[in-house]
C-alpha positions in Angstrom: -17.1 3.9 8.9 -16.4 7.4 8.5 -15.7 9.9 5.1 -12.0 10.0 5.6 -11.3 10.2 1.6 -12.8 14.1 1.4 -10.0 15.6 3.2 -7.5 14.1 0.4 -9.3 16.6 -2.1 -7.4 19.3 -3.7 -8.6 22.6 -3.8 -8.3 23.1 -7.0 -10.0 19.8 -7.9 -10.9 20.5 -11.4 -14.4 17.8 -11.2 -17.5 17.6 -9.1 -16.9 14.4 -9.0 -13.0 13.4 -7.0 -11.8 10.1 -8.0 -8.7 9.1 -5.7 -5.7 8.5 -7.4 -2.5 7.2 -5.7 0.3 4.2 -5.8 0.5 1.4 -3.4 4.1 1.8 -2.3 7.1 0.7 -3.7 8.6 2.4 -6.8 11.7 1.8 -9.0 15.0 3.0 -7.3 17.4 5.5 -8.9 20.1 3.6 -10.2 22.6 5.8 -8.4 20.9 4.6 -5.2 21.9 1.2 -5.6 25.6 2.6 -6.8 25.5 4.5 -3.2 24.2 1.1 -1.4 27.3 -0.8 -2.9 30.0 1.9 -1.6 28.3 2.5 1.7 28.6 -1.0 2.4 32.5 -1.6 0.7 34.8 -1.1 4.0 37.7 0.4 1.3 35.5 3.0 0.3 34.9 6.2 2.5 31.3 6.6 2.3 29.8 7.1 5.9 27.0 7.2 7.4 26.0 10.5 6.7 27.3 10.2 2.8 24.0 7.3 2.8 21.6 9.1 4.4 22.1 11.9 2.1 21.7 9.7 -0.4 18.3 8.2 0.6 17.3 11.5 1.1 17.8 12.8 -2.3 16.1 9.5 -3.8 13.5 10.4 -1.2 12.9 13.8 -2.6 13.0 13.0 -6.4 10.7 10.3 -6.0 8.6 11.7 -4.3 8.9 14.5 -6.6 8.2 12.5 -10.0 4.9 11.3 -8.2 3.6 15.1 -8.0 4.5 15.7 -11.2 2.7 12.4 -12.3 -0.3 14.5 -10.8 -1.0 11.8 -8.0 -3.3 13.3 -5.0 -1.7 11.4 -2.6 2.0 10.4 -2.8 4.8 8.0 -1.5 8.5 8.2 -1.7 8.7 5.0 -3.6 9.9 3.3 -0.1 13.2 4.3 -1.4 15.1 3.5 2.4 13.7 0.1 2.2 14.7 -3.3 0.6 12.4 -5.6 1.0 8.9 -5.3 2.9 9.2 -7.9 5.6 12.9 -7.8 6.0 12.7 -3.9 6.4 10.8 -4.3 9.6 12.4 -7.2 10.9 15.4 -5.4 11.3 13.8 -2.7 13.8 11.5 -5.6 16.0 13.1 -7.0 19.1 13.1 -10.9 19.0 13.5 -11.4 15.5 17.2 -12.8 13.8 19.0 -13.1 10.5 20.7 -16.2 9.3 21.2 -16.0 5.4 19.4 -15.8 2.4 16.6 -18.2 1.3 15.7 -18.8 -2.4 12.2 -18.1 -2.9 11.6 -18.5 -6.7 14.1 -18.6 -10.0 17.2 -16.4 -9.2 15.5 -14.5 -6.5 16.4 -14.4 -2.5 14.8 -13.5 0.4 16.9 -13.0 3.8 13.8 -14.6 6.0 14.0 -13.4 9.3 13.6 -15.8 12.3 11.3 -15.2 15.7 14.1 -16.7 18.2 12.2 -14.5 21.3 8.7 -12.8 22.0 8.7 -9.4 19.7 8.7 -5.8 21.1 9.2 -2.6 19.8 12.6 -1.8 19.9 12.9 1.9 18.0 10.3 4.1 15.5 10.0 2.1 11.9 8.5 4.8 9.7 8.3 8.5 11.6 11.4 10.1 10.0 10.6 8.3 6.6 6.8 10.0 6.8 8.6 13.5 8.6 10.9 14.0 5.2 8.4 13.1 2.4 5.9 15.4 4.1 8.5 18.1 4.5 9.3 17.9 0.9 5.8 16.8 -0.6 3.3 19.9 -2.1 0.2 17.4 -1.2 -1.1 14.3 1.1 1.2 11.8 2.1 0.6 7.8 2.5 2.5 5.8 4.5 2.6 1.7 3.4 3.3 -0.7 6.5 3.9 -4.4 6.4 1.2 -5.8 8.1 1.4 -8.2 11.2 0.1 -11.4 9.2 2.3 -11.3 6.9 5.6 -10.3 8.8 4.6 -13.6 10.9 3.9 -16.0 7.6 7.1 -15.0 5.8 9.2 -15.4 9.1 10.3 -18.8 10.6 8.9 -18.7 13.8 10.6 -20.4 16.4 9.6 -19.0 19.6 5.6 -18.8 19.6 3.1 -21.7 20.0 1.7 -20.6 16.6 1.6 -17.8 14.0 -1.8 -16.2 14.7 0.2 -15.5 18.3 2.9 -13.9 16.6 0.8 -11.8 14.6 -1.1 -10.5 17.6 2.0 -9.9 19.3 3.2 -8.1 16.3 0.0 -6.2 15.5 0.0 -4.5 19.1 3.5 -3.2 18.0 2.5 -2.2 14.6 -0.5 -0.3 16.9 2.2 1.7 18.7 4.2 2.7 15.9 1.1 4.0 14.2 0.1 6.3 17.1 3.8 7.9 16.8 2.9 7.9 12.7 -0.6 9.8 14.1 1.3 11.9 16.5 3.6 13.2 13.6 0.9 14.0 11.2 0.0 10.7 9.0 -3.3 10.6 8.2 -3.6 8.1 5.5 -1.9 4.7 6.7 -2.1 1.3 4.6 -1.9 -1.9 5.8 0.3 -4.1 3.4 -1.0 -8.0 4.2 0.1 -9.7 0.7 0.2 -13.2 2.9 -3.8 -13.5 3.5 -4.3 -13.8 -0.3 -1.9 -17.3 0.1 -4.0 -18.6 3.0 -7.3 -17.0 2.9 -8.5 -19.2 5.0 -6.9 -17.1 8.1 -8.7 -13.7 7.2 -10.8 -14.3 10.6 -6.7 -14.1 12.5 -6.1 -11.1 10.1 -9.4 -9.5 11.4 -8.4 -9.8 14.7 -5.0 -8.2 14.0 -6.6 -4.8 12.5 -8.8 -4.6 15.5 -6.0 -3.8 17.5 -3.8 -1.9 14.9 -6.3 0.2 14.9 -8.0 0.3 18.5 -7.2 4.2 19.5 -6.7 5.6 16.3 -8.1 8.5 15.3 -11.4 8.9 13.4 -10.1 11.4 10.9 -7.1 9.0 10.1 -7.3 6.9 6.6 -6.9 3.0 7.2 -6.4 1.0 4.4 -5.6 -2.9 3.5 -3.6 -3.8 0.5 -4.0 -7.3 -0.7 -2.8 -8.4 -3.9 -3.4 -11.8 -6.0 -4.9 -14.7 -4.7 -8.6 -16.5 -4.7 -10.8 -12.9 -3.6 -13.7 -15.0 -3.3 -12.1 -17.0 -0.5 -12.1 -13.7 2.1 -15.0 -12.0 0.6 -17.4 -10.4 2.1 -15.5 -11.7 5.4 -13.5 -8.9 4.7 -16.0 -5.9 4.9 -16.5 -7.3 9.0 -12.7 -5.5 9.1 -11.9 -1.9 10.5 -10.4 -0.3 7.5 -11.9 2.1 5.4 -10.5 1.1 2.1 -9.2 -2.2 0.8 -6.9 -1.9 -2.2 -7.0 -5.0 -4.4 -5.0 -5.5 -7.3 -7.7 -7.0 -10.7 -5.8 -5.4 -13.5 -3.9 -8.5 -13.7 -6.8 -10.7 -13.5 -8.3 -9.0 -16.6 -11.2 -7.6 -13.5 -12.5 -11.8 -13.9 -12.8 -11.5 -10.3 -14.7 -8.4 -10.3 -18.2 -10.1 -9.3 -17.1 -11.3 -6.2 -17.9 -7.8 -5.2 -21.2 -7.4 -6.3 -23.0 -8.8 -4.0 -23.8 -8.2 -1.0 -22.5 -4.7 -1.7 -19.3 -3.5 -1.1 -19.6 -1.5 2.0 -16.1 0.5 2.2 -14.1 2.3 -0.4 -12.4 0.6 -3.1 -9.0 1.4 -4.1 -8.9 -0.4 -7.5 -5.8 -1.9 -9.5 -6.1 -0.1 -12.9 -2.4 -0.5 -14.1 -1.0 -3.7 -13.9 2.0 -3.4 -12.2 3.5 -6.7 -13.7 3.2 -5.6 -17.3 6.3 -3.5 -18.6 4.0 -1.3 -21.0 2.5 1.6 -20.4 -1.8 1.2 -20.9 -3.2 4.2 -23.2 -5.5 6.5 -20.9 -8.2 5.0 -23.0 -7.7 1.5 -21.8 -6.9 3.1 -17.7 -10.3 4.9 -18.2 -12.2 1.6 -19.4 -10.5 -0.5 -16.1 -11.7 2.7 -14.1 -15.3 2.1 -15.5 -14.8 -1.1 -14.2 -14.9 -0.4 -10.4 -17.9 2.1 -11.2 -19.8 -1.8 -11.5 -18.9 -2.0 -8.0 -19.0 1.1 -5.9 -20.6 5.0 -7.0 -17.9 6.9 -7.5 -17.5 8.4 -4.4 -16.2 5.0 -3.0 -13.9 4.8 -6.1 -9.6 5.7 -5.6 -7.8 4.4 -8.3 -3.6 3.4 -7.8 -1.7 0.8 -10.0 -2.3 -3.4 -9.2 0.5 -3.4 -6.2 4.2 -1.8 -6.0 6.0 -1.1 -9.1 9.8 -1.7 -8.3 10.2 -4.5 -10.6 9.5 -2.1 -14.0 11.4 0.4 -15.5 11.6 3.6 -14.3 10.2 5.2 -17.3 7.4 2.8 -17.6 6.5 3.5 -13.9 6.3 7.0 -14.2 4.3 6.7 -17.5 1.5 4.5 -16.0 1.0 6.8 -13.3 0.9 9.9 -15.6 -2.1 8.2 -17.5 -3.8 6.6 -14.7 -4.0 10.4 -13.7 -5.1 11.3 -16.6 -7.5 8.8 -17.3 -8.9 8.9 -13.7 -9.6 13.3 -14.3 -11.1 12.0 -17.9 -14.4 9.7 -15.9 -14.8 12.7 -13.2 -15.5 14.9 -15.7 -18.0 12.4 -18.0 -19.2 11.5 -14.1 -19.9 15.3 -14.0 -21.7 15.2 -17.8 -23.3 11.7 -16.7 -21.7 10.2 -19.6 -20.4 7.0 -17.3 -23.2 4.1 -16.1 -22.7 3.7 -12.3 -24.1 0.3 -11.7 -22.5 0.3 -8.1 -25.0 0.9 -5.4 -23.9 2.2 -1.9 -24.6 -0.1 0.5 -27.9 0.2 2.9 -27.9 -0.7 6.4 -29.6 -3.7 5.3 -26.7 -4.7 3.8 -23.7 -5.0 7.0 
């Protein structure tokens, strides 16, 4: 696998030693989005088309703002033109349908899509989201993507023999769109796949997906796989056989009790580690974000090491958001510079050919 973090390094890094940090994706929505959502879509209201995509644009640009000035080295824009990841995308895919709302858990819904035909790729998903944040972003740009396993598990699928067909189908589209993503300029593209964590027992069907998202795709390009909860010890090391260069896992939650799992055999790409938990509405002291850092330093030598909160950070308050991410960059420019004075023990090893 090749270096593809170093080209994510500011100039003016401050450290020897560069320590990743950035978020996972989602972020919490102005609150005047959601005013501008309601008379967009109220027929007595005249709010067009163009009144909404001035809207998202603005969200857009202060989110992605409010992440520079959290001091994050790469950014998002919060995913502030989406609703929900699955749903998002099902909306742009040929062969997929809406009937309704189904309840997923307490209060919450979930408009579940249905496969009614075989899926094709119908118009771009992500380009002129990734165009505008890079047009109005001061640094590197990431762009999150629901992955193919998981747009097939959280769908009913009604027109394929079986789900790993769907998601092959599905990843050969998620393939294309990436190339136009390349072609515009991404170069740091993750792969969201929260369903694998649910049945870890597929992770050989979500191998064969990333083979061909990512058959083609340039060497300098950053691949990464998001996935959050679930029993790690049930796809690990499975996972490493995958073509991605990072995987971003979310432990912060977990208290890092799963944190072995990783230890051995080594962990042979980067880690993008969960130092925030995302599911906690209080903000962790840059003492504590520095100790969780620490943390991955038992896994990987620091130049395998990005740091980003457990998963998306919709659900908290906007204030707490922002305040995580201020001292996760903090705390992560606090260990680079004891890495520099060699203050930190670095039990991770890299990984020898002997290891793969």
């Amino acid at each position: 696998m090749s270096d593809t973090k170093a080209q994510f390094r500011p100039e003016n890094h401050p450290n020897d030693h560069f320590i990743m940090t950035t978020v996972v994706g989602s972020y919490p929505k102005p609150k005047w989005l959601n005013r501008a959502k309601a008379l967009y879509e109220d027929d007595d209201v005249d709010f067009d088309d163009g009144d909404w995509q001035e809207a998202k644009d603005d969200a857009a640009r202060v989110i992605t703002d409010e992440h520079q000035r959290a001091g994050l080295d790469v950014v998002v824009d919060g995913e502030m033109r989406r609703n929900e990841m699955v749903e998002y995308f099902a909306h742009r895919i040929d062969g997929y349908e809406f009937n309704g709302p189904v309840k997923v858990w307490g209060h919450n819904y979930f408009d579940k899509p249905s496969v009614v035909d075989d899926v094709a790729y119908d118009e771009r998903w992500l380009v002129e989201e990734y165009e505008f944040t890079a047009s109005v972003a001061d640094r590197p740009v990431k762009v999150p993507i629901t992955g193919p396993y998981t747009l097939a598990s959280w769908s009913f699928n009604e027109a394929y023999d079986d789900d790993a067909s769907l998601a092959y189908d599905l990843a050969d589209l998620v393939n294309q769109e990436i190339e136009k993503l390349v072609d515009a300029g991404a170069r740091y593209i993750q792969i969201d796949e929260p369903a694998l964590a649910t049945t870890p027992d597929d992770h050989a069907i979500v191998g064969e997906a990333i083979e061909r998202i990512v058959a083609d795709v340039p060497d300098d390009v950053r691949i990464g796989l998001h996935v959050c909860y679930g029993d790690y010890s049930r796809i690990y090391p499975e996972i490493l056989e995958f073509p991605v260069d990072e995987f971003d896992l979310e432990l912060a939650n977990g208290d890092y009790e799963q944190l072995d799992v990783f230890e051995d055999p080594a962990f042979t790409a980067d880690l993008a580690l969960g130092v925030t938990d995302a599911h906690v509405a209080e903000v962790e002291s840059v003492e504590q974000i520095e100790r969780n850092i620490e943390k991955g330093l038992e896994v990987v030598p620091p130049d395998q090491l990005v740091v980003s909160p457990d998963c998306g950070v919709k659900l908290l308050p906007r204030d707490v958001a922002y305040g995580k991410l201020e001292n996760m960059v903090t705390a992560a420019r606090n260990v680079e510079a004891k890495l520099d004075d060699g203050d930190v023990d670095v039990r991770g090893r890299t990984a020898s050919p002997a290891d793969d």
